[in-house]
C-alpha positions as CSV (number, residue, x, y, z in Angstrom):
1,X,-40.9,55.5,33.4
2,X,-43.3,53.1,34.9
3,X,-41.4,49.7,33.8
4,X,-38.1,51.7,36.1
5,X,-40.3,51.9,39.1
6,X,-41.4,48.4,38.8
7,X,-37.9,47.5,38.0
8,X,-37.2,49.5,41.3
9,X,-39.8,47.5,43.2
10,X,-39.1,44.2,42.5
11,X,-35.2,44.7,42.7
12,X,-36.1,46.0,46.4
13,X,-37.9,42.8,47.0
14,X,-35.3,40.6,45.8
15,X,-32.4,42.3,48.0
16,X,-34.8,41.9,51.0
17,X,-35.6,38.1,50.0
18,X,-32.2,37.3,49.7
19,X,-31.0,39.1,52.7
20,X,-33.0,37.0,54.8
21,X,-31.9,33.8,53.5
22,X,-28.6,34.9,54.4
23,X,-29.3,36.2,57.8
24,X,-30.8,32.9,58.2
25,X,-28.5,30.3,56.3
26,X,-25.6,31.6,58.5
27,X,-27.3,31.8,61.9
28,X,-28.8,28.6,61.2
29,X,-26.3,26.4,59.5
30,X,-23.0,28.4,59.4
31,X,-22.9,29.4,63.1
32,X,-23.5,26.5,64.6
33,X,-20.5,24.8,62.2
34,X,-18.1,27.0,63.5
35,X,-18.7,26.8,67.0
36,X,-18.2,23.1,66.8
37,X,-14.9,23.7,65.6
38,X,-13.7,26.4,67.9
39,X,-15.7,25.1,70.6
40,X,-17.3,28.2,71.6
41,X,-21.5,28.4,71.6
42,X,-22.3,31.9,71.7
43,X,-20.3,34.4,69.2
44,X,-21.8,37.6,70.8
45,X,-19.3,38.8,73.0
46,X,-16.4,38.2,70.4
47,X,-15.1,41.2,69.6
48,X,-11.7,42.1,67.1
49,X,-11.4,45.5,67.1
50,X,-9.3,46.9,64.0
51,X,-8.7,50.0,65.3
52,X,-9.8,52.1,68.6
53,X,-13.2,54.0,68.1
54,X,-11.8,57.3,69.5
55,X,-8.4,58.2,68.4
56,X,-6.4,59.5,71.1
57,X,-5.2,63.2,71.2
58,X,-1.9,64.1,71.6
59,X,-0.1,67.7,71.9
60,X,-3.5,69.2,70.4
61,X,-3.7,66.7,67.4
62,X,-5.1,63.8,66.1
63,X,-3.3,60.4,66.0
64,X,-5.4,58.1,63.6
């Protein structure tokens, strides 16, 4: 029972460890790589939206 918790624990530490290597591998090195190439600095207020965020309602239903 004891050896799952630790198991638990260190997993949890790992995942956070490795997510900010990530975070920081691709704003550091990734983004910057890309923006040479497409020429644009700042990738904040680039947006491709998939599908709307409200679905619109017609004649009382739902159109997904």
């Amino acid at each position: 029972m004891i050896s799952n918790i630790i198991d638990l624990v260190i997993v949890l530490i790992l995942a956070g460890v490795l997510g900010a290597v990530v975070k920081g591998l691709v704003s550091i090195i990734i983004m910057p790589i890309i923006g040479i190439f497409t020429g644009v600095s700042s990738f904040t207020n680039k947006v491709y939206e998939l599908s709307p965020a409200v679905p619109e309602v017609l004649n009382g239903r739902l159109n997904y």
